[in-house]
Every structure is written in structure tokens, then in C-alpha cells.
Rosetta silent file (secondary structure, phi, psi, omega in degrees, C-alpha in Angstrom):
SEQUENCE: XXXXXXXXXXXXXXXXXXXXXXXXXXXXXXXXXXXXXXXXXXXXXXXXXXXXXXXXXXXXXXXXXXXXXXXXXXXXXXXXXXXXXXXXXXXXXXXXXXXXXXXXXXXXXXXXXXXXXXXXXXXXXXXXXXXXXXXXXXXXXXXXXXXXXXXXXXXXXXXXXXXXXXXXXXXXXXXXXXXXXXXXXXX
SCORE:     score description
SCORE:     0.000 S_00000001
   1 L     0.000  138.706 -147.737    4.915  -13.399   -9.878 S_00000001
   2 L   -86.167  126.359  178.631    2.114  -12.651  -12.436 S_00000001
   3 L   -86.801  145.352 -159.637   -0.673  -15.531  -12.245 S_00000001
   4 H   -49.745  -56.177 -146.699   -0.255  -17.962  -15.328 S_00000001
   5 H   -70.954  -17.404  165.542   -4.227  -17.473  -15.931 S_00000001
   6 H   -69.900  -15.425 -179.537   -4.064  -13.299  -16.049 S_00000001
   7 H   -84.481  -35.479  160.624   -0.943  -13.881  -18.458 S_00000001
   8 H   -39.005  -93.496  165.235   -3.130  -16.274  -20.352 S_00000001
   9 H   -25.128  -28.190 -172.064   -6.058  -14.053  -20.559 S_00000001
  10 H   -88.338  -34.687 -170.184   -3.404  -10.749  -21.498 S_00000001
  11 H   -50.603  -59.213 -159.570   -2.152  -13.341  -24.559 S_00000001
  12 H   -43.531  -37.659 -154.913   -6.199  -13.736  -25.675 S_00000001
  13 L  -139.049   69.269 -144.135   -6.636  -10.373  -25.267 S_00000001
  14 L   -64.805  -15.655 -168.581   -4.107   -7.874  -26.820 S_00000001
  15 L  -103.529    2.077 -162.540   -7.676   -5.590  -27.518 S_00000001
  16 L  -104.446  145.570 -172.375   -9.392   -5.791  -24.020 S_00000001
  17 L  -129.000 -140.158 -170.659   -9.181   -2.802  -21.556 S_00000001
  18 H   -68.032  -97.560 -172.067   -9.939   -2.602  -17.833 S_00000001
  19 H   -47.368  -22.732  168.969  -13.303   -2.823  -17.425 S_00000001
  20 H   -60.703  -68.147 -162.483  -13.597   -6.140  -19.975 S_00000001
  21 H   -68.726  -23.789  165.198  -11.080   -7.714  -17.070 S_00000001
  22 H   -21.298  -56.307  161.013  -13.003   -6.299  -14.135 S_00000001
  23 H    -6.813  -73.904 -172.025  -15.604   -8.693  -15.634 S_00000001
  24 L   -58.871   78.294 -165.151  -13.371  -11.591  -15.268 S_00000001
  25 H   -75.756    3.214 -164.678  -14.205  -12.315  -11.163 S_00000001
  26 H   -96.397  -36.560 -145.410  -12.021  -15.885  -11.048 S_00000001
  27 H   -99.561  -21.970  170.888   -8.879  -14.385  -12.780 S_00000001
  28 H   -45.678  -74.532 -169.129  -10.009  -10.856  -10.946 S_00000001
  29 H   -52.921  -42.747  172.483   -9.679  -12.868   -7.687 S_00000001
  30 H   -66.733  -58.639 -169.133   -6.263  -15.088   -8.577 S_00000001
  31 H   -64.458  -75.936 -172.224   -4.370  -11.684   -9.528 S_00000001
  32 H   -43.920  -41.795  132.429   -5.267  -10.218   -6.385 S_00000001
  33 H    -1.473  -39.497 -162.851   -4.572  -12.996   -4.273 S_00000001
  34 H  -105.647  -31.426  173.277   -0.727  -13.448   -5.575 S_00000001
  35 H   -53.020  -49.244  179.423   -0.865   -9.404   -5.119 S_00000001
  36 H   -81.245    3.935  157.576   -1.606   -9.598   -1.292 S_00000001
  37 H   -78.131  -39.586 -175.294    0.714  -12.164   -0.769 S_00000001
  38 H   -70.878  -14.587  178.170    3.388  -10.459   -2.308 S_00000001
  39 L  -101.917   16.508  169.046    2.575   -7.303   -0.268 S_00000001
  40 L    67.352   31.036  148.880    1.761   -9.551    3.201 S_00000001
  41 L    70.410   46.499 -175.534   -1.867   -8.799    2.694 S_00000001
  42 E  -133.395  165.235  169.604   -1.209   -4.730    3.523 S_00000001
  43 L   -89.242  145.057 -168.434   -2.178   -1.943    1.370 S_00000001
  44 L   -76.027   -3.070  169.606    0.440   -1.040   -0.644 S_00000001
  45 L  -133.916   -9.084  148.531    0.818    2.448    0.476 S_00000001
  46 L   -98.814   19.036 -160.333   -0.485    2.913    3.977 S_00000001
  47 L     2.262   47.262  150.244    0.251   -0.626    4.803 S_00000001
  48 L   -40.316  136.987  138.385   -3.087   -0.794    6.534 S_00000001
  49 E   -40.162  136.654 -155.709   -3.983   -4.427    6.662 S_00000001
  50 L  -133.857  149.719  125.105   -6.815   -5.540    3.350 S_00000001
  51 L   -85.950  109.821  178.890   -8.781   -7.974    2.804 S_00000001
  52 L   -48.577  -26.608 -178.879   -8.175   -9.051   -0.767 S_00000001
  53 L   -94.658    1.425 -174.099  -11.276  -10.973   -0.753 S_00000001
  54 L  -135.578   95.626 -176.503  -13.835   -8.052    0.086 S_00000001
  55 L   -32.299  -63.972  179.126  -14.243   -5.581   -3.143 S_00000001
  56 L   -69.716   33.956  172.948  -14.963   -2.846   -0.875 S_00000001
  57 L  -121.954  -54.707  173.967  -11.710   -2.968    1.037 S_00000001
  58 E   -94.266  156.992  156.673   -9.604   -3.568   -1.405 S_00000001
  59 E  -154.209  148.372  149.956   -8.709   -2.547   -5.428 S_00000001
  60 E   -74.178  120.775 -170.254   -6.403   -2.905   -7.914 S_00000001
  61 E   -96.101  122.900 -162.137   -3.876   -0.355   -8.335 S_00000001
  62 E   -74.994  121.251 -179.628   -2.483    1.240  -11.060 S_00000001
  63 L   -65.904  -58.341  177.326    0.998    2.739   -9.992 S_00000001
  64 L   -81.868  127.560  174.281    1.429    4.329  -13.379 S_00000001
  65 L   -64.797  152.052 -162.205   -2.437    5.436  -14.539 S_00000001
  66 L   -86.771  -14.105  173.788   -3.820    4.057  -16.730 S_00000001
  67 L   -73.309   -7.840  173.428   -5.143    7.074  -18.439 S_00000001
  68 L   -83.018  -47.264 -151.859   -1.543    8.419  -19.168 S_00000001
  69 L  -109.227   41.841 -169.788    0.151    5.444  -19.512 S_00000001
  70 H   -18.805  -30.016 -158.248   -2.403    3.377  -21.578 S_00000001
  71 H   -84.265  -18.318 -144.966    0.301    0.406  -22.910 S_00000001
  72 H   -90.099   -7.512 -156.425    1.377   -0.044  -18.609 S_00000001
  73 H   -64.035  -41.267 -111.680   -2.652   -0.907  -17.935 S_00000001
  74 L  -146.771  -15.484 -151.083   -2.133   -5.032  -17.898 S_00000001
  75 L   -85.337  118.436  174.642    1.482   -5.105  -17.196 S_00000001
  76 H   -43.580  -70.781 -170.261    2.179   -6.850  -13.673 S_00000001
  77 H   -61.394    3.601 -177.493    5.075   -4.610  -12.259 S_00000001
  78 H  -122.963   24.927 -167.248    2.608   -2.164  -12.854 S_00000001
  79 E  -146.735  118.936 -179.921   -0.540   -3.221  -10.389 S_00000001
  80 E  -132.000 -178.254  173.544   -0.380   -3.634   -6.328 S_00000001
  81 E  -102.756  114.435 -167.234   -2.953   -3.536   -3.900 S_00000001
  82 E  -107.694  176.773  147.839   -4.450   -0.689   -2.495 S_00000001
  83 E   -55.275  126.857 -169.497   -6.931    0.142    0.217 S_00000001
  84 L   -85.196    8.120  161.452  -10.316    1.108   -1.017 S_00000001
  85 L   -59.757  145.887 -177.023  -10.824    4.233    1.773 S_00000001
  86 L   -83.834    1.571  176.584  -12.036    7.405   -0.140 S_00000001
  87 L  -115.741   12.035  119.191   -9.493   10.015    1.770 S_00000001
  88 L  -118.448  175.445 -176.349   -6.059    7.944    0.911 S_00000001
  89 L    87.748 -146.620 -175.535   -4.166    5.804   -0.900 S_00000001
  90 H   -76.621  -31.506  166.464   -5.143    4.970   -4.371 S_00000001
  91 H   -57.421  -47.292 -144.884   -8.750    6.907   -4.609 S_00000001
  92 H   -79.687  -57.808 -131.360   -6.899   10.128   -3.459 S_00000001
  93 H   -44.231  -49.817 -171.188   -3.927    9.301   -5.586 S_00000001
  94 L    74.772 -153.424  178.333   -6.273    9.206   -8.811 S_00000001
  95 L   -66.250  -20.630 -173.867   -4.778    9.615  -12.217 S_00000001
  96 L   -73.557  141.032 -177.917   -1.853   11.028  -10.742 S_00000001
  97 L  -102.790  137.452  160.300    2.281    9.512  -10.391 S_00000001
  98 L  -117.487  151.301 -161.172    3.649    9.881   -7.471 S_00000001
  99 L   -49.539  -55.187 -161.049    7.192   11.045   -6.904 S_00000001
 100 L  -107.904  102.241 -174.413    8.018    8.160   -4.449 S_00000001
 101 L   -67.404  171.560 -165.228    6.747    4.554   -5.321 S_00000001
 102 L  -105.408    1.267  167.195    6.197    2.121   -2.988 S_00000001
 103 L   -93.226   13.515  169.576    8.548   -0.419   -5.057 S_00000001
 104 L   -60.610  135.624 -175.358   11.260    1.955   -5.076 S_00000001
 105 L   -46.840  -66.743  171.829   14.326    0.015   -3.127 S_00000001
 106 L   -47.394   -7.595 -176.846   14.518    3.135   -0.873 S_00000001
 107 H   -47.975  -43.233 -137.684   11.069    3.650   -0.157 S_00000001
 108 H  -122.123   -9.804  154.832   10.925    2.890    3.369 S_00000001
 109 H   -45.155  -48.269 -153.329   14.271    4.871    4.006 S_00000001
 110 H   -80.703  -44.617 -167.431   12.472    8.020    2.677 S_00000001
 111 E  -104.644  167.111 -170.259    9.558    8.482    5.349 S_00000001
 112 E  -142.006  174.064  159.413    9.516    8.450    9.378 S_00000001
 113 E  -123.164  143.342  171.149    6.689    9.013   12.098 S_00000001
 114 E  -118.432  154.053 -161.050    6.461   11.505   14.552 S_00000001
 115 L   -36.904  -31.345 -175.575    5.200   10.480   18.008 S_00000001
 116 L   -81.301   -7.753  175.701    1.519   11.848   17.489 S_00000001
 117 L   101.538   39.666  153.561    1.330    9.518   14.444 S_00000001
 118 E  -105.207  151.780  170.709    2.221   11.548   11.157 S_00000001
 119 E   -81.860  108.255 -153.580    3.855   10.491    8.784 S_00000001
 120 E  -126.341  160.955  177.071    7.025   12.962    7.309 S_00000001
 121 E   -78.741  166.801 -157.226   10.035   12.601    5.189 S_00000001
 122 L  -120.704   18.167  152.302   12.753   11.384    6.975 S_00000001
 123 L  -138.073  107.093 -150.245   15.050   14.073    5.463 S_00000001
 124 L   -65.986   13.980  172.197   13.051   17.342    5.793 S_00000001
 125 L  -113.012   -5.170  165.174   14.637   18.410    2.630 S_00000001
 126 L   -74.644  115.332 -160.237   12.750   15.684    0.192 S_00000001
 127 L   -91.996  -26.999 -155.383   10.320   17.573   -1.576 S_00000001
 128 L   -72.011  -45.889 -158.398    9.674   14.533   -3.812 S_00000001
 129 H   -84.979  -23.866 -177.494    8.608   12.077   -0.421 S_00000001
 130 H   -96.976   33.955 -162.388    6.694   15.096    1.294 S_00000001
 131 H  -142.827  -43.118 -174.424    4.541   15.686   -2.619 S_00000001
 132 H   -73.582  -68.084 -164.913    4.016   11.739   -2.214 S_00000001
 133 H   -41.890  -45.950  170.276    2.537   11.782    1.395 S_00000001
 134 H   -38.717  -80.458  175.550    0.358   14.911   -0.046 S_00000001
 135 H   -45.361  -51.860  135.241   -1.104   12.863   -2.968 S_00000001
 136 L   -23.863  -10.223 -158.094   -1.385    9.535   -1.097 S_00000001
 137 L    19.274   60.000  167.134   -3.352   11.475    1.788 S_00000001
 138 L   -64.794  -47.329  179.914   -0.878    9.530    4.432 S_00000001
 139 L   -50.152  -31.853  165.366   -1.651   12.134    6.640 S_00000001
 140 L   -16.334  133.912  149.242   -5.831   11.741    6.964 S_00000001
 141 H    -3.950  -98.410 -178.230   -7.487   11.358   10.073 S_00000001
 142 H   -34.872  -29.863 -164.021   -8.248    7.976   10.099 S_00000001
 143 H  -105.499  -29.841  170.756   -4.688    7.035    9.178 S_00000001
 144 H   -93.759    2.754 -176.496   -2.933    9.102   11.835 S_00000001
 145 H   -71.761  -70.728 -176.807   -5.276    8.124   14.587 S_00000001
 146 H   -25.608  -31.370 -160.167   -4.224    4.565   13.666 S_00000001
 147 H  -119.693  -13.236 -166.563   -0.423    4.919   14.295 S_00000001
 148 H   -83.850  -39.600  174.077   -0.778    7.741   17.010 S_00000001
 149 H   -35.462  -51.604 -175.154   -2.765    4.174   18.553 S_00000001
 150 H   -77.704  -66.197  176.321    0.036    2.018   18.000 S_00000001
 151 H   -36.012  -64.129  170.547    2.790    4.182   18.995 S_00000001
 152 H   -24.396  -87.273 -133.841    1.054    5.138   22.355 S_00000001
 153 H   -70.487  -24.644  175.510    0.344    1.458   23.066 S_00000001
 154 H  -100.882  -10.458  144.580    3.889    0.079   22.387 S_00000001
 155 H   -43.954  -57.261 -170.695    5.427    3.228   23.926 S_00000001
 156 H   -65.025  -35.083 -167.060    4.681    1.305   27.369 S_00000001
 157 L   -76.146 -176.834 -173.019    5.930   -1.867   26.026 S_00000001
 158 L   -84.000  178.033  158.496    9.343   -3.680   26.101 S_00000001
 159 H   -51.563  -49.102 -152.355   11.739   -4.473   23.391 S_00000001
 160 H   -87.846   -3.788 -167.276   11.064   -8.002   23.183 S_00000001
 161 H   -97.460  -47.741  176.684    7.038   -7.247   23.071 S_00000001
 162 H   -86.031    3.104  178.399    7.798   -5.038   20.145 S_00000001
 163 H   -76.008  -43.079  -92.842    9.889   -7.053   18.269 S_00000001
 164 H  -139.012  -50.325  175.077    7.380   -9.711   18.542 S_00000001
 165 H   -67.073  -38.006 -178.652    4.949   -7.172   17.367 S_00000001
 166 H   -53.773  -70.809  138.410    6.775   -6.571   14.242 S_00000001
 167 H     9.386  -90.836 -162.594    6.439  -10.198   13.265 S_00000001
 168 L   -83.955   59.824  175.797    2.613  -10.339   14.174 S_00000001
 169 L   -87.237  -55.498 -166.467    1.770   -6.827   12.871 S_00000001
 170 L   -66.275  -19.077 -177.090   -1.383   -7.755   10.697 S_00000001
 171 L   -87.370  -79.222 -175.195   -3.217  -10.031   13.244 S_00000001
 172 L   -83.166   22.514 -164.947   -2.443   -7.823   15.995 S_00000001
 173 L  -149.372   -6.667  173.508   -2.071   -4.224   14.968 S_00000001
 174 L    61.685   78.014 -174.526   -3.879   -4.468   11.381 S_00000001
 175 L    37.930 -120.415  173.726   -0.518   -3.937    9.559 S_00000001
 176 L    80.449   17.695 -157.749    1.475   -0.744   10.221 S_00000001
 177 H   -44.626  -57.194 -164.308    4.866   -2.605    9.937 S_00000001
 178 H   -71.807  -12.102  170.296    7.165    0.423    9.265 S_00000001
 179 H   -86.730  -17.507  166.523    5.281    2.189   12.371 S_00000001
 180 H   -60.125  -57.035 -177.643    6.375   -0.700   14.701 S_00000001
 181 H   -70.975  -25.203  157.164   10.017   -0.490   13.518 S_00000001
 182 H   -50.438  -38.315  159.989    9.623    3.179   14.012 S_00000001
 183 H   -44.238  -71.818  167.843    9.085    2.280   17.514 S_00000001
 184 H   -49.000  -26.365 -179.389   12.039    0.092   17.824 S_00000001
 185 H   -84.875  -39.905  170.463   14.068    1.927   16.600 S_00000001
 186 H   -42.533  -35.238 -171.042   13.227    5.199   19.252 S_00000001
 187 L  -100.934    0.000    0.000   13.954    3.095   22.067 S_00000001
């Protein structure tokens, strides 16, 4: 839900564009805040664990851009939280829409992991979910190390250790949720 004082602030300020709220570091800080709660404090498309509270971790993300979709810039249903690394996520994404969003109902249907820690569509015929992964750079270094990490280490473990883990994925695993349940579900 949209915080009262950014809805406030959008009444005030039918003429104001991005950079005017950027400005704004209390109302900056409240919309991000009710963003990482609603995404459980993960980035919204590598579900990396964020801090919401450290500008250089985190940003707000436009799903639709705002240079296409100029009226969509202020609109709540249209801004999550991404991870601030420069090789995925929302820097690579840019200006660009991607095919698969991550508030689509089905999103989390659409993609799988394979064992070394990439990330692939989880019907080798979606062109649309393997064009998202592309744009997103799921696939980076840095991001397949991470899950090649996890997988390994919960390879060894039991059911009841990874179940456990699903639950506690951001304190102990720095988010990854859907690579945990990938786990669980292999074994």
C-alpha cells in the first residue's frame, strides 16, 4: 500500500517529475520502506537481499520507464525495489520493459535453476522469460556464483534444514528464496 505522505505529496504535485521527489529524503525514505516490506526486503528481480536504508544498495524502480511511459512515473503499482549492482537488475534493465514482470501472478512459475546456479526458463520454449533473464542480467557472475553457493551448501543438507532455510532466507542466505525452493523441490 502506497504511503499516505507520497500520495499527499503526488496530490501537491500534479507538475513535479522525478528528480523534484528524489529531493524529498523523508517521503524518499517512507516509500521505500513500505516497498521492502512488501517485497520482504529482497530486490525485486534477483531477490538478492537490500538494504532499503543504504542509497547505494538499493533504488527505486520503474517497472514501466519512465521515459516511455511518462503519466506511470508516480503511480505506485508502478515502482518496486531494485538492487543498485551495475551488471543486473534495474541498471542493466534501463529504459527498457521486460517481457516477464516480477508482479506477474506466474512469475515464479516461469524460471528454474540449474545445479551450477543459472537461472533458465522453466519451459525451454519461453522466449518471452529467456528475453527477461537477458535484460535483467540474471545470469552475471556475481549472481550465479551466489546461487551455485547456496545450492552446493544445501545440496548436503536435509529436508527439514532446508525448509527451515526457506523461512530464514534473508538472514541466512541474503535472500534467494525461489533458489531454496528450487532445492526442495530436487530432492
Amino acid at each position: 500500500m502506497s504511503p499516505q505522505d507520497f500520495e499527499r505529496w503526488k496530490r501537491g504535485s500534479s507538475s513535479a517529475n522525478w528528480s523534484d521527489f528524489t529531493k524529498l529524503e523523508e517521503i524518499r525514505r517512507n516509500l521505500k520502506n513500505c516497498l521492502s516490506e512488501e517485497q520482504k526486503g529482497t530486490c525485486c528481480y534477483c531477490e538478492k537481499k537490500i538494504d532499503w536504508q543504504n542509497s547505494k544498495d538499493s533504488h527505486v524502480e520503474h517497472l514501466l520507464p519512465r521515459s516511455k511511459y511518462p503519466k506511470k512515473t508516480f503511480a505506485y503499482d508502478n515502482l518496486l525495489l531494485s538492487c543498485s549492482f551495475s551488471d543486473s537488475c534495474g541498471f542493466s534493465k534501463g529504459n527498457t520493459c521486460i517481457p516477464v514482470a516480477p508482479t506477474d501472478p506466474d512469475c515464479e512459475k516461469r524460471f528454474t535453476y540449474t545445479g551450477d546456479g543459472q537461472i533458465i526458463p522453466a519451459d525451454p520454449e519461453d522466449s518471452n522469460a529467456e528475453k527477461t533473464i537477458k535484460i535483467l542480467g540474471l545470469n552475471s557472475k556475481r549472481l550465479i556464483d551466489n546461487r551455485r553457493s547456496i545450492i552446493r551448501e544445501l545440496a548436503k543438507a536435509g529436508p527439514d534444514y532446508i525448509s527451515t532455510a526457506a523461512e530464514n532466507c534473508n538472514q541466512w542466505y541474503k535472500g534467494f528464496y525461489t533458489v531454496i525452493k528450487y532445492v526442495e523441490k530436487k530432492l
